[in-house]
Residue frames as qw, qx, qy, qz and C-alpha x, y, z in Angstrom:
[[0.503, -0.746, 0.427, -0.088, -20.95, -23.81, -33.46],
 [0.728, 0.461, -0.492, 0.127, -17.73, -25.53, -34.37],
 [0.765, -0.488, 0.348, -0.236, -17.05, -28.22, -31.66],
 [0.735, 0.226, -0.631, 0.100, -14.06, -30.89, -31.90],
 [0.813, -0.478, 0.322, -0.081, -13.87, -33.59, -29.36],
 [0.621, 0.542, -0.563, 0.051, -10.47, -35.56, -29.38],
 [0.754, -0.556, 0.332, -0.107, -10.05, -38.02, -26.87],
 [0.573, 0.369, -0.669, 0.297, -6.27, -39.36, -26.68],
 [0.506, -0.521, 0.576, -0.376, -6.79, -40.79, -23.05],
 [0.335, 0.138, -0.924, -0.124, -7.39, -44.59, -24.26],
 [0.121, 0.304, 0.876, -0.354, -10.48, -44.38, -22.41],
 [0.014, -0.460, -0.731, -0.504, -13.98, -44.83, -24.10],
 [0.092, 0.329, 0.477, -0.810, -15.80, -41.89, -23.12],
 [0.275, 0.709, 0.624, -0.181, -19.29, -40.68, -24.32],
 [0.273, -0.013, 0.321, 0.907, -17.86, -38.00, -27.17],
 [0.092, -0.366, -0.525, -0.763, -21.32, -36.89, -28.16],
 [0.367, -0.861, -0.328, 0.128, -22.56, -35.93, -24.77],
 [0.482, -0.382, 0.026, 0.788, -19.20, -33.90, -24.32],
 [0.005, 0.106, 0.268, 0.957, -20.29, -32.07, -27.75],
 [0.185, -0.641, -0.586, -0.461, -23.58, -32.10, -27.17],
 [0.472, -0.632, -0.363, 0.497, -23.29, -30.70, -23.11],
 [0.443, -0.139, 0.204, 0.862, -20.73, -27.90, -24.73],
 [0.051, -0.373, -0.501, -0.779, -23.40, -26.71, -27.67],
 [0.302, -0.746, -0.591, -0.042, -25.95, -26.57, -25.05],
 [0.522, -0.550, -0.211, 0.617, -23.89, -24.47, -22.64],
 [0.347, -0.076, 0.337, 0.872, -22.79, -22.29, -25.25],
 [0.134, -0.457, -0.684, -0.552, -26.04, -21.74, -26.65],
 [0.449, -0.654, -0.526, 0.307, -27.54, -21.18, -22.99],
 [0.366, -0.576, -0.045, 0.730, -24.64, -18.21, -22.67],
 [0.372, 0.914, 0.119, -0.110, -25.93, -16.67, -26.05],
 [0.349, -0.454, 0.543, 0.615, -22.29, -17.43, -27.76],
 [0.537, 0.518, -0.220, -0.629, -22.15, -16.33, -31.18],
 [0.928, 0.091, 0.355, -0.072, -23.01, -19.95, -33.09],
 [0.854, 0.430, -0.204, 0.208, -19.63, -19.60, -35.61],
 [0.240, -0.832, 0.445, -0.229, -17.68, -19.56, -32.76],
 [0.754, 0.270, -0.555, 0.224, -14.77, -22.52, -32.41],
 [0.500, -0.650, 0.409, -0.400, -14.12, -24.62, -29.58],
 [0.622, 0.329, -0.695, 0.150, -11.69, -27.52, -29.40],
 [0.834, -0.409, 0.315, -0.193, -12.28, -30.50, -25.98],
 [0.558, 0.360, -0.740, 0.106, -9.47, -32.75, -26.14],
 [0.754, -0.524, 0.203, -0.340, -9.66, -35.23, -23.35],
 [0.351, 0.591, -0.661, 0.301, -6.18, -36.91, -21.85],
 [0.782, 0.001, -0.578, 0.232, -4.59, -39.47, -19.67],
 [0.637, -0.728, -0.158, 0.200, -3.79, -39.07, -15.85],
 [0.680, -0.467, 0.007, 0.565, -0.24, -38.69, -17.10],
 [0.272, 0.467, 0.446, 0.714, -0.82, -36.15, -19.60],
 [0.267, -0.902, -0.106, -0.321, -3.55, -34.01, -17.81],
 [0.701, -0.570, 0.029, 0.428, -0.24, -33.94, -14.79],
 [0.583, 0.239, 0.330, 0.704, 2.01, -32.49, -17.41],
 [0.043, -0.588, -0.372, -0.717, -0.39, -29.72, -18.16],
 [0.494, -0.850, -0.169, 0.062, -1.18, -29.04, -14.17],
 [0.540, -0.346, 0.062, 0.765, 2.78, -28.64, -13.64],
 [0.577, 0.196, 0.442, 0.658, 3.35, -26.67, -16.49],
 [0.046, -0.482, -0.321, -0.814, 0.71, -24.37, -16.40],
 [0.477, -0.810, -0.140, -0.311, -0.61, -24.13, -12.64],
 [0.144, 0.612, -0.673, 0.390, 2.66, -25.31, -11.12],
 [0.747, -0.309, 0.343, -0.478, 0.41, -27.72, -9.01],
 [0.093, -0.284, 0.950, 0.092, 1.54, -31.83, -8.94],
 [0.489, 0.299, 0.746, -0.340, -0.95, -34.24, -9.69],
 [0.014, -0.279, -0.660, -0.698, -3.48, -34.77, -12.53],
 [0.233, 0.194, 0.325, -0.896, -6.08, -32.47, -12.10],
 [0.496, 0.474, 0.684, -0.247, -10.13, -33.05, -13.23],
 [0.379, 0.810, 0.257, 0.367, -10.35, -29.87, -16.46],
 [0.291, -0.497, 0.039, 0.817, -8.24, -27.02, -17.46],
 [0.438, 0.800, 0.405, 0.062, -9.37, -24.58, -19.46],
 [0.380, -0.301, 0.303, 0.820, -6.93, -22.43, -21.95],
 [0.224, 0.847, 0.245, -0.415, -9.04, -19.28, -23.30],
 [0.472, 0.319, 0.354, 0.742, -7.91, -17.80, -26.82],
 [0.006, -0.503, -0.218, -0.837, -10.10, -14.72, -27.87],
 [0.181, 0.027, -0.420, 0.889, -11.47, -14.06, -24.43],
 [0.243, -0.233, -0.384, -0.860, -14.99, -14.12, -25.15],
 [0.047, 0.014, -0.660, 0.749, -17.77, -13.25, -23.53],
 [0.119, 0.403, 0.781, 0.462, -21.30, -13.67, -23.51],
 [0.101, 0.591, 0.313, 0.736, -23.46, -10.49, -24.29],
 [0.063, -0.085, -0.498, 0.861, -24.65, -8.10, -21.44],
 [0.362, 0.259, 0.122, -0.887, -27.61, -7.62, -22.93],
 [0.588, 0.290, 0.727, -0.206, -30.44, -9.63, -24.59],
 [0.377, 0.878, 0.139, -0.262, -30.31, -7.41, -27.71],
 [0.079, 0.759, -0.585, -0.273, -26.66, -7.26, -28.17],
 [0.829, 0.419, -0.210, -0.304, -25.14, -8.71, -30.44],
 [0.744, -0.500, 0.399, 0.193, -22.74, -11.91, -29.05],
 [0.051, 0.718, -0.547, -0.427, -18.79, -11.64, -30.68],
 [0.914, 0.357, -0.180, -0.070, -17.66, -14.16, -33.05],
 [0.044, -0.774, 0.620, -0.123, -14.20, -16.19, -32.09],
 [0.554, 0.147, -0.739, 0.355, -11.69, -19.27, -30.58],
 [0.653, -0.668, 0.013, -0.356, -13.21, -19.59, -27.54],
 [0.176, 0.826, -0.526, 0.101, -10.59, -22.03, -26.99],
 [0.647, 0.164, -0.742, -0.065, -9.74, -25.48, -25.20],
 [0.671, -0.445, 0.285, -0.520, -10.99, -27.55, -22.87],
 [0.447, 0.224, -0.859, 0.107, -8.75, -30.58, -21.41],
 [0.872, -0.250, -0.012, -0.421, -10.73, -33.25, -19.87],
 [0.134, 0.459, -0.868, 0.135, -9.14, -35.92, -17.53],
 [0.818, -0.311, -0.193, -0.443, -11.81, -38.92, -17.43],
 [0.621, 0.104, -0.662, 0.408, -9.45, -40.96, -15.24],
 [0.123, -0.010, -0.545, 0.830, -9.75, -38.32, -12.61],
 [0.530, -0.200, -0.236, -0.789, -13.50, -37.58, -13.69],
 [0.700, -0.190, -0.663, -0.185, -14.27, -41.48, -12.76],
 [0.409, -0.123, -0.602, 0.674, -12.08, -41.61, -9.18],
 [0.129, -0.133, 0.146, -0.972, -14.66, -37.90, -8.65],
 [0.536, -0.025, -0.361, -0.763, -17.53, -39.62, -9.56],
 [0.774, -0.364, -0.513, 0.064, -17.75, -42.63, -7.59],
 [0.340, 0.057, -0.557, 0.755, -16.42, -40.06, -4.57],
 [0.255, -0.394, -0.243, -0.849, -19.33, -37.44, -5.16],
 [0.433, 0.046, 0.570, -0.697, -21.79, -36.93, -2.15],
 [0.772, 0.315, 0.400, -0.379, -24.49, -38.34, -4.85],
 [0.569, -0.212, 0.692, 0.391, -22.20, -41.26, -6.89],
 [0.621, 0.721, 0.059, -0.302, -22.22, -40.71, -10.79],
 [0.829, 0.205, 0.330, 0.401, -20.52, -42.17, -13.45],
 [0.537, -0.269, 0.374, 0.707, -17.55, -41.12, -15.37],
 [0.213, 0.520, 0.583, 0.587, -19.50, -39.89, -18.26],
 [0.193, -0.894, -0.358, -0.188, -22.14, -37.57, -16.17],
 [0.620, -0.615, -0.068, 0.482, -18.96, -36.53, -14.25],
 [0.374, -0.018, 0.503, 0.779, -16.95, -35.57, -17.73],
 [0.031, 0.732, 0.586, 0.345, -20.51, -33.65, -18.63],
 [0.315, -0.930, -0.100, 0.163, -20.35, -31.53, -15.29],
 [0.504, -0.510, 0.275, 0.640, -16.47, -30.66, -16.14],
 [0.207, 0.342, 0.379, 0.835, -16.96, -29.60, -19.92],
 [0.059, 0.870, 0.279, 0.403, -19.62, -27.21, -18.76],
 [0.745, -0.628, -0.115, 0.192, -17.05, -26.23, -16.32],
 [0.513, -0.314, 0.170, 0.781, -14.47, -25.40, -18.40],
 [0.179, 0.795, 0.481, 0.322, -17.33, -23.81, -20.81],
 [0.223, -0.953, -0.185, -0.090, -18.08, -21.34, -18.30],
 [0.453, -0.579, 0.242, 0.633, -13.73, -20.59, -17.38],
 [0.453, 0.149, 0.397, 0.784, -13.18, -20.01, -20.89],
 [0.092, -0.804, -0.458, -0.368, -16.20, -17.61, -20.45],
 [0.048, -0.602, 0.136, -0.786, -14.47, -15.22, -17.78],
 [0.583, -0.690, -0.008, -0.428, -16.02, -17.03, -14.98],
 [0.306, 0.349, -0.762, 0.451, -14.06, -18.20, -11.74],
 [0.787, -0.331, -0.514, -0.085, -14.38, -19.82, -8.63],
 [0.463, 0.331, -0.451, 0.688, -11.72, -18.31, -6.27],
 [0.159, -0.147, 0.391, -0.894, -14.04, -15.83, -4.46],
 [0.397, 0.290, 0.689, -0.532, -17.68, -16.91, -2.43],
 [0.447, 0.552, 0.405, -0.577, -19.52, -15.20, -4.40],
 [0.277, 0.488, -0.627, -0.540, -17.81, -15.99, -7.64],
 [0.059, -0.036, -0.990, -0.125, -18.23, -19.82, -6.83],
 [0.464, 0.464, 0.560, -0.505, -21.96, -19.33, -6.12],
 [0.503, 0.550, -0.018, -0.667, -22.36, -17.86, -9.44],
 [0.354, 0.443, -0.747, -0.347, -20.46, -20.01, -11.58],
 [0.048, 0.020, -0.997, -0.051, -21.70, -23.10, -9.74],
 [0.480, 0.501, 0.616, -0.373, -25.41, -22.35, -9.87],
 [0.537, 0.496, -0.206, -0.650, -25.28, -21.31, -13.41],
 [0.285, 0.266, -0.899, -0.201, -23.19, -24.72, -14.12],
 [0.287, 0.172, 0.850, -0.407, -25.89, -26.33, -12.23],
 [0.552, 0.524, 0.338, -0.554, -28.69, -24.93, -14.11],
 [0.470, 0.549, -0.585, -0.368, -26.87, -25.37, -17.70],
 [0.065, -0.150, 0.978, -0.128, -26.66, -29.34, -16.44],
 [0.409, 0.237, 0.641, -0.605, -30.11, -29.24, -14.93],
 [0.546, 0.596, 0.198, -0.555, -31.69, -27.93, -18.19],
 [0.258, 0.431, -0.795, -0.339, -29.44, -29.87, -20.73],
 [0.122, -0.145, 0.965, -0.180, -30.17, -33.07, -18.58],
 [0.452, 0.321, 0.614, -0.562, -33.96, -32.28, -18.57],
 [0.535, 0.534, -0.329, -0.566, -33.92, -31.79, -22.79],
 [0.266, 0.405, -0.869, -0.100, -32.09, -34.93, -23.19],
 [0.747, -0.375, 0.117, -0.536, -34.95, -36.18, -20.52],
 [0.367, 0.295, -0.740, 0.481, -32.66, -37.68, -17.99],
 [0.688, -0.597, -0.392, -0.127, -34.25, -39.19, -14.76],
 [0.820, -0.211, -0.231, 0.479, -32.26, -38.58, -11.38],
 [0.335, -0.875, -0.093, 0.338, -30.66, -35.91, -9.72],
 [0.411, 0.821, -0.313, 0.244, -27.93, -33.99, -11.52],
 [0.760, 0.014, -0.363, 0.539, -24.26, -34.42, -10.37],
 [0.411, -0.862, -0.033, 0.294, -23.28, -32.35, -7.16],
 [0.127, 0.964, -0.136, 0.190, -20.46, -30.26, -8.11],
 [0.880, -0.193, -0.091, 0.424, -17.04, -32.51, -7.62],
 [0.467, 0.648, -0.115, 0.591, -14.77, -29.18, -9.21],
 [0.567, -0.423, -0.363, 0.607, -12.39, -28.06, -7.01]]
């Protein structure tokens, strides 16, 4: 799996949870392992730029996710999963932190920037959030891909609630 992490925000984040969270997720969804994904992680007034521009919305927002090849992971246990650009995930740890000390159960800026890359994992995968039953799925799988990342890495403590709008 071909992960780059590029943080231009001027804040020190935890780069090697971000790639490690990512490989896990990916791995989890049976993506094909020379597939390419590219986390860049930006400033309040950068990640704003990229909400106008591309959701029309004001503000800096938490992750956006911009898909390339569309890919998806296998229907089957047997099939074989495609090869591709999965594509880019923009991380805003400014807004991650301000989420993370808001959260029903408080977490740091790091565990916050963990729950938003597998977040934008799973959008560049096809899922959404829009409808009920869409956010159920997508947020119990991002739970469990958190749960079971957190538990390898043998983390103590509750996972982060779900801050993603």
């Amino acid at each position: 799996m071909s992960i780059d992490v590029n943080n231009e925000s001027g804040t020190e984040v935890d780069e090697q949870a971000i790639l490690d969270i990512a490989r896990y997720a990916l791995a989890r969804m049976r993506i094909h392992p020379l597939s390419e994904l590219s986390v860049i992680v930006v400033d309040d007034d950068a990640m704003e730029q990229l909400h106008i521009q591309w959701m029309d919305l004001p503000g800096p927002t938490d992750v956006m996710s911009f898909p390339m090849d569309e890919l998806r992971p296998p229907a089957k246990d047997d099939e074989e999963p495609p090869q591709g650009l999965l594509g880019d995930i923009v991380l805003c740890p400014e807004v991650a932190a301000r989420q993370g000390a808001e959260a029903e159960t408080r977490h740091s800026m790091d565990e916050e920037l963990q729950l938003l890359t597998v977040h934008g994992v799973l959008h560049l995968l096809g899922y959404d959030h829009e409808e009920p039953d869409e956010k159920a799925e997508m947020f119990g799988l991002q739970a469990a891909i958190v749960d079971g990342w957190r538990a390898e890495k043998g983390f103590e403590g509750p996972s982060p609630a779900p801050t993603v709008s």
